[in-house]
KEKEZA-702411 format. One record per residue (C-alpha): residue in three letters; y, z, x. Coordinates in steps of 0.001 Angstrom, whole numbers, plus 500000, padded with zeros to 6 digits. Last residue first. Example, Ala and Ser with C-alpha at 12.3 -4.5 7.8 and 13.67 -1.06 7.14 Angstrom:
<rs>
SER,498940,507140,513670
ALA,495500,507800,512300
</rs>
This chain:
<rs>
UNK,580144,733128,847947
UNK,582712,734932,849803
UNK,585781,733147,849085
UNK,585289,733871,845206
UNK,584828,737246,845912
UNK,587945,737770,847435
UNK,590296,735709,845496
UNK,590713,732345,844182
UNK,592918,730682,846583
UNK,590939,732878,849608
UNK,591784,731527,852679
UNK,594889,733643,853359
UNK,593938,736620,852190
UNK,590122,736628,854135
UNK,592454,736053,857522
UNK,594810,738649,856249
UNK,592156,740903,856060
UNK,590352,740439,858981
UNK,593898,740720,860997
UNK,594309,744301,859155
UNK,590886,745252,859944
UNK,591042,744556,863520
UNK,593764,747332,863967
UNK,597244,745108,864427
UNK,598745,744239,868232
UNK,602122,745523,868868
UNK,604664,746510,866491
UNK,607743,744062,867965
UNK,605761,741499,868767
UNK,602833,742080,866215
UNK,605792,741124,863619
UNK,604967,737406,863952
UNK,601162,738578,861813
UNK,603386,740040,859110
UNK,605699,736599,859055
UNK,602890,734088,858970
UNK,601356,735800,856171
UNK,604081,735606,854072
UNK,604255,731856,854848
UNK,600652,731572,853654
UNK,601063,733516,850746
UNK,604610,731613,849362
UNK,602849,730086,846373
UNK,601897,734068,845464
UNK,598030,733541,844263
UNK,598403,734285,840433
UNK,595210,732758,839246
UNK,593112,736360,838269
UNK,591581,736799,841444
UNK,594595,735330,843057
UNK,596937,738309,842545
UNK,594378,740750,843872
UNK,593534,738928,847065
UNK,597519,738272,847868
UNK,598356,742108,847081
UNK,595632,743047,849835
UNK,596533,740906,852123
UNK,600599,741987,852054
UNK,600012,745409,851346
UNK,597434,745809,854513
UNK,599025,743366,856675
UNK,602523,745467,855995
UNK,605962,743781,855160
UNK,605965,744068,850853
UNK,609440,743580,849203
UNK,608462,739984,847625
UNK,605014,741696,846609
UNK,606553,743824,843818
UNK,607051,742775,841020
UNK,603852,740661,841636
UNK,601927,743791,841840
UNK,603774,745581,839078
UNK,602961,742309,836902
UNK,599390,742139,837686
UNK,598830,746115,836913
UNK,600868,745734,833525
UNK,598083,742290,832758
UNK,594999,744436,833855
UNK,593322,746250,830160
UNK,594834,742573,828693
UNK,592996,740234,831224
UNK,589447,741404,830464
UNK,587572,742599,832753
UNK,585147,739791,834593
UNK,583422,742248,836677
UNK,584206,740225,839640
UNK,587708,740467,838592
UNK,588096,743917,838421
UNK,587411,744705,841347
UNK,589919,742309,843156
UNK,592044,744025,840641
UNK,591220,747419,842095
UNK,591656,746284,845566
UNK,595148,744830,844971
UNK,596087,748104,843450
UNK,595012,750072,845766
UNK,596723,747853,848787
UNK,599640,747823,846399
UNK,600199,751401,845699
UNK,600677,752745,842433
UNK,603139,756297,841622
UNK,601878,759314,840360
UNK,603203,761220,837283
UNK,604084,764580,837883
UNK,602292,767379,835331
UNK,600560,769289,838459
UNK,598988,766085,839540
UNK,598705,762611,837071
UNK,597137,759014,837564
UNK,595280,760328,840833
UNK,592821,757673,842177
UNK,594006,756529,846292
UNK,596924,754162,843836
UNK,596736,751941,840792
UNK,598918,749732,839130
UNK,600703,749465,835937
UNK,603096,751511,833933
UNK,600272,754234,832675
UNK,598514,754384,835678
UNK,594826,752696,835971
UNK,592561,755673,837125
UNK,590515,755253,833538
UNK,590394,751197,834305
UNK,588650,752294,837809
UNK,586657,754716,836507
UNK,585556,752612,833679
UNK,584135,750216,836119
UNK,582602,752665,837607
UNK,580635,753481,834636
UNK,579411,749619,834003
UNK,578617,749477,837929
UNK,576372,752406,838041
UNK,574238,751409,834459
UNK,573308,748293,836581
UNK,574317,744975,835613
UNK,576619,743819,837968
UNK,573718,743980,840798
UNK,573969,740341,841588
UNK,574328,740710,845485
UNK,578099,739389,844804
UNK,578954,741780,842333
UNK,577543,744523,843884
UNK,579386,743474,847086
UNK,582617,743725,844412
UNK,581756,746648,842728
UNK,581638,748686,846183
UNK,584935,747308,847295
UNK,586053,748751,844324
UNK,584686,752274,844418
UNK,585623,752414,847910
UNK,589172,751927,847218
UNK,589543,753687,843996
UNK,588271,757371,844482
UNK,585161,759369,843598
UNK,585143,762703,844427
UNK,583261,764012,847566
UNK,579622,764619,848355
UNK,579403,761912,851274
UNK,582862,760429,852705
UNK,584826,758025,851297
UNK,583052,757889,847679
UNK,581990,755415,845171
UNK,582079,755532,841345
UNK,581306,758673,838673
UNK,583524,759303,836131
UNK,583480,763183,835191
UNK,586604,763335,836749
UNK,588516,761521,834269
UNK,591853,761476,835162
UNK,595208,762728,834436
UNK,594989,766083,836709
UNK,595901,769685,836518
UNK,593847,770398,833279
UNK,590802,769665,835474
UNK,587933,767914,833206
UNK,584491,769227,835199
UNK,583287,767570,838144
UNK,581030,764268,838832
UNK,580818,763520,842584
UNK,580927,760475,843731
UNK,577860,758452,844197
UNK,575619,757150,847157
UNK,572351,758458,847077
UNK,571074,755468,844676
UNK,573003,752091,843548
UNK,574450,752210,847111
UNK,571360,752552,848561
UNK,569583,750741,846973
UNK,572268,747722,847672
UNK,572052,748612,851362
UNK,568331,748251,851390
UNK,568875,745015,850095
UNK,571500,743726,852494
UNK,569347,744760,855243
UNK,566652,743203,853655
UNK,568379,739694,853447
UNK,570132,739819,857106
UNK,568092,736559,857572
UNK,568745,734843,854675
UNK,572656,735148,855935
UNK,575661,734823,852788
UNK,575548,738529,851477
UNK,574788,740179,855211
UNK,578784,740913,855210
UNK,579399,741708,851855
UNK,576483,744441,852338
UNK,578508,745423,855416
UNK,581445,746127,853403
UNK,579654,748209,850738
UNK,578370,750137,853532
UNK,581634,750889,855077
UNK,582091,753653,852858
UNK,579411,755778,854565
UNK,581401,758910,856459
UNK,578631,761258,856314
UNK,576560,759713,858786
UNK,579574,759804,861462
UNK,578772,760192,864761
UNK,577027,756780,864864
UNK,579777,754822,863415
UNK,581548,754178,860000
UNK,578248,754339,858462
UNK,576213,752051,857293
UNK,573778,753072,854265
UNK,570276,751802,853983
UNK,568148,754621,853644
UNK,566822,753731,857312
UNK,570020,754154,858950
UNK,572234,750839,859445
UNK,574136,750651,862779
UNK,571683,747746,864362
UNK,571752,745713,861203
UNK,575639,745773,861866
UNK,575478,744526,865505
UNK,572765,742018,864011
UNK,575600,741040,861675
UNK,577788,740840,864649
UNK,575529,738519,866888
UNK,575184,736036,863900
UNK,578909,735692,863148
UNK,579566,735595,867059
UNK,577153,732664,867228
UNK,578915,730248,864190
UNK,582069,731508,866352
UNK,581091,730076,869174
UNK,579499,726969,867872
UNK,582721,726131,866543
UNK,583729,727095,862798
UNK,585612,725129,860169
UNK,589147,726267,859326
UNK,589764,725989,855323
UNK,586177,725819,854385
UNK,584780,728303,856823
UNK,587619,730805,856609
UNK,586211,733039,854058
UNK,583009,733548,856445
UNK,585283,734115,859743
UNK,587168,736753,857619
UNK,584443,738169,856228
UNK,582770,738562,859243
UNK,585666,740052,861103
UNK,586329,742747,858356
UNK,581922,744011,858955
UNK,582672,744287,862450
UNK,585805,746697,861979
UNK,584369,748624,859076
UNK,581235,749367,861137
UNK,582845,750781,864053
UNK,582105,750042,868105
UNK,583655,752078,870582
UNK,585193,749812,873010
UNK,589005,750509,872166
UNK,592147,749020,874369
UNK,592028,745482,872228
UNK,592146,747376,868349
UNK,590081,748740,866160
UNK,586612,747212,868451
UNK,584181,744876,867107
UNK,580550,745472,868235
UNK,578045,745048,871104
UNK,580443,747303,874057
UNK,583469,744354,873191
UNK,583678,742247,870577
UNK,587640,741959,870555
UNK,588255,738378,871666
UNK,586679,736754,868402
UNK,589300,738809,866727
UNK,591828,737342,868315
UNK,590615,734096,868260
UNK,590606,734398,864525
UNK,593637,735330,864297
UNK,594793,732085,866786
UNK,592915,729759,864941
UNK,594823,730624,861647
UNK,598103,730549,863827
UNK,596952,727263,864851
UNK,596629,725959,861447
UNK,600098,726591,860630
UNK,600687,729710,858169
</rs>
């Protein structure tokens, strides 16, 4: 990926704050949470490897206030205004406000919350499934199960705000090693339904090892995950497998050597498939700068 394709992303997604927030995609002007909170990360990842102007140093602080402005009083964020139930993107904004002083308390009260109200639901052993579902992680929407994708992009902004610690991190962590399947990899959070074993994902699994490596696992419990992932990743097309199998590869030092060419090729297929979600182009900006993974980049 050639520096100006790098500037080009991120012109791209400079170009969609429209209505005071980050659209999905060009033709949208509602505002959502997940959307503004993936543009930050990307233009914070990128700092080292494509320095900021002035204009982008100002859209980072006009979108975290655009995120501060979507937070309820309890501190979650939800995916937008009609949507208080649906608060998974408050792990992502707490990522977001992790590196600005002045988004400190907003980044706090997120963390509370987080740690507090929001939890999976605990439910009794089901004979029909292969996991634990008295584990308790993160949520998609409010009074649900627990499931892998919010539950690690909750452990990593917990990671990063310092809050590795807490009792609510050590159980989801078994969660997430619980919902491991037996041959490696991870998908949504079903090992086993109805007898039939369930096959991984990459985006989950690439999540769950980001996870996994800001709680410093160990490398044995995630070595058959790392090898279906790599196994794998020479097949992948999609900004969400791609970017999500480079960030969990490189958390534990096996970044693909071919990541920024990969990336190059997903973002040349917005020709044919037109223009990606916002999320998607955040992601593969964040993939591509980050040589040591997510959480690393972040810092």
């Amino acid at each position: 990926m050639t520096t100006g394709a790098l500037n080009q992303l991120l012109a791209d997604l400079q170009a969609r704050r429209v209505a005071g927030g980050v659209a999905g995609k060009p033709q949208e002007s509602d505002p959502r949470a997940d959307a503004t909170a993936w543009t930050l990360l990307a233009l914070r990842a990128c700092r080292d490897v494509q320095p900021g102007s002035s204009e982008r140093s100002a859209l980072a602080v006009a979108l975290r206030d655009d995120l501060s402005s979507m937070q309820y009083v309890d501190g979650r964020v939800p995916l937008s205004p009609n949507t208080s139930t649906a608060y998974w993107p408050t792990a992502l904004a707490c990522l977001a406000w992790n590196s600005s002083a002045a988004h400190r308390e907003a980044r706090d009260r997120a963390v509370g919350f987080l740690l507090g109200r929001a939890a999976g639901l605990s439910v009794p052993k089901s004979p029909y499934v292969g996991h634990d579902s008295t584990l308790v992680g993160w949520s998609w929407i409010q009074a649900t199960h627990s499931w892998v994708e919010p539950t690690s992009m909750a452990l990593v902004a917990l990671a990063l705000a310092g809050s590795s610690d807490h009792d609510r991190c050590q159980d989801a962590e078994r969660l997430l090693l619980d919902r491991q399947l037996e041959a490696g990899g991870w998908n949504y959070g079903n090992t086993v339904t109805f007898g039939q074993q369930m096959r991984p994902a990459p985006d989950s699994t690439g999540a769950a090892l980001t996870a996994l490596a800001a709680r410093r696992a160990s490398r044995t419990s995630v070595d058959s995950s790392l090898d279906y992932l790599a196994e794998i990743y020479p097949r992948l097309r999609s900004p969400l497998s791609v970017g999500w199998s480079i960030l969990g590869l490189a958390a534990w030092n096996r970044r693909p050597t071919d990541a920024e060419e990969k990336i190059t090729g997903v973002l040349a297929r917005q020709a044919v498939l037109g223009s990606f979600d916002s999320t998607l182009l955040a992601l593969l900006g964040v993939a591509w700068s980050a040589a040591s993974g997510m959480e690393a980049s972040l810092r």
